[in-house]
N, C-alpha and C positions, 0 to 999 in steps of 0.2 A: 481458358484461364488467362489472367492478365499477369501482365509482366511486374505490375506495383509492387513492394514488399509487403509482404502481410505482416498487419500489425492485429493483435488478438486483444482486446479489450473486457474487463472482465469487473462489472462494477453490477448492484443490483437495483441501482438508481434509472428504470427508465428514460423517464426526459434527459436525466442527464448522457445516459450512452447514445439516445438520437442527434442529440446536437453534437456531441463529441465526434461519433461516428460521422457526422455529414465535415465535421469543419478539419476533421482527418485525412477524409478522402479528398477533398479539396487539395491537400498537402502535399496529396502524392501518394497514399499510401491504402492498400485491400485493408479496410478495416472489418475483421470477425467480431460480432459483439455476442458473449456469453453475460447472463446474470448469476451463473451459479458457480462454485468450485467447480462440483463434475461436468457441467457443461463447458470450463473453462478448459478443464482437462481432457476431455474429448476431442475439444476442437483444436487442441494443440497437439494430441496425439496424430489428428486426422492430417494436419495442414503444416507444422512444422512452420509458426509463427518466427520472422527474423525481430521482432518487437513485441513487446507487450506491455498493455496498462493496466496495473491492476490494484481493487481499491481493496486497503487494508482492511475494511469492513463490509463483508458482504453476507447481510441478513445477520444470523449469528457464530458464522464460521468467519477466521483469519485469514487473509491474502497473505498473508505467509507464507500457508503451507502451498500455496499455487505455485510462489516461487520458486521455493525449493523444487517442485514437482515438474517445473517449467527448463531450470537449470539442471536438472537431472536424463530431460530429453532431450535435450540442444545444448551447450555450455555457451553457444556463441550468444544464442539471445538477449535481446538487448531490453531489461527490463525498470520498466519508470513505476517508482508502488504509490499512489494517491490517495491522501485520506484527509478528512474532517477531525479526526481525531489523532493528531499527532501527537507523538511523543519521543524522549531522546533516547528510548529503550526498543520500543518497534522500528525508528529509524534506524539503530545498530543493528538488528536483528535483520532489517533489509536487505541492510549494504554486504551485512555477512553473509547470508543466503545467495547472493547475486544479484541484487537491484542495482543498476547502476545510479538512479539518482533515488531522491523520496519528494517527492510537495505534498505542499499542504493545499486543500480545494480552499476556495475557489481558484481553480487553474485552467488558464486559457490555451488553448492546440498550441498559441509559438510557444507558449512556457516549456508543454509537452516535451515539442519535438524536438527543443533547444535542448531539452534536461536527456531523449533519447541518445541526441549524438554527443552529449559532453566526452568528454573524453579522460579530463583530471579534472579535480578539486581546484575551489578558489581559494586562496591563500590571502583574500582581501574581504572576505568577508568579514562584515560588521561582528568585534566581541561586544557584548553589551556591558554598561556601566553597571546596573544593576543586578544582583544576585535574582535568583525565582523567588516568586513571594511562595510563604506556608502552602499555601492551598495546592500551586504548580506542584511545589517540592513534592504534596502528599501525592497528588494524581500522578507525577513520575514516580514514585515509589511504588505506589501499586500498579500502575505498566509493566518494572521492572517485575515484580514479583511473578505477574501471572505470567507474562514471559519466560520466565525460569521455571515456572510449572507446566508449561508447553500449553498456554491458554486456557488452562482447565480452572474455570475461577472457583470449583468446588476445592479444588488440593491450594490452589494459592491461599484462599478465605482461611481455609484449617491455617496455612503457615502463616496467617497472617491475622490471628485470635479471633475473626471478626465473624459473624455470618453468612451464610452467601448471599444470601439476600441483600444485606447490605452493603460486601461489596459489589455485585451485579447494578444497585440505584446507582454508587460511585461512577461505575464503570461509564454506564450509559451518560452519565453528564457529558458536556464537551467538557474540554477541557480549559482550566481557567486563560483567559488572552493575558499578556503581558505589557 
């Protein structure tokens, strides 16, 4: 075994976990690449990961619940959650689980490993002049929602009049840029 810290990586994007994985271990660090929850959870059971990346969308399950799962077997874990599909309700929901940072992809290994070791918040980050436009607002609201239903977009849909189906099309959009 080598002495590097393990870092557990947990996205179901092929190409994406090989370049990731190569330009990780370049950094310094044993990188484990899982594509699935349980196999994320396995190998964190098995190895006791001091890091983890993990993407908020893997297949049709939440990296959420990894984290949580992740912080439950280590507290010390030092966990970065990455996604394509950001929002300012999965990001709370992060930082409250125990992620210590969140990005949005496309993100580069120094983003990464900068976001592993921050240590506090920046206090100079950009506020923006402008409010969200309607469409943001709507796709944060239904973040929020099925967040509060613990990702189950059958129970959010009911509290939210709509169909599932219909909110499922919503969901799967990105989300609108700003």
């Amino acid at each position: 075994m080598t002495d590097l810290p393990r870092l557990l990586l947990v996205d179901d994007d092929e190409v994406f976990c090989e370049v990731l994985e190569r330009a990780l271990g370049k950094r310094g660090f044993q990188v484990i690449v899982a594509r699935t929850l349980e196999e994320g959870l396995a190998q964190a059971t098995r190895l006791t990961p001091e890091y983890a990346v993990i993407d908020l969308r893997i297949g049709h399950d939440s990296g959420l619940v990894l984290v949580q799962k992740l912080k439950a077997l280590d507290i010390n874990t030092r966990i970065v959650m990455l996604t394509g599909y950001a929002s300012i309700a999965t990001a709370v929901e992060a930082i409250k689980l125990g992620a210590v940072h969140y990005l949005t992809k496309p993100a580069d290994a120094d983003e990464i490993v900068a976001a592993l070791y921050k240590e506090s918040g920046d206090p100079s980050v950009e506020i923006k002049e402008k409010p969200l436009s309607v469409k943001r607002m709507e796709w944060e609201y239904l973040q929020k929602v099925l967040m509060e239903h613990g990702g189950n977009i059958s129970a959010a849909a009911r509290a939210l009049g709509m169909h599932r189906r219909t909110l499922q099309r919503k969901l799967d959009k990105r989300p609108v840029r700003e």
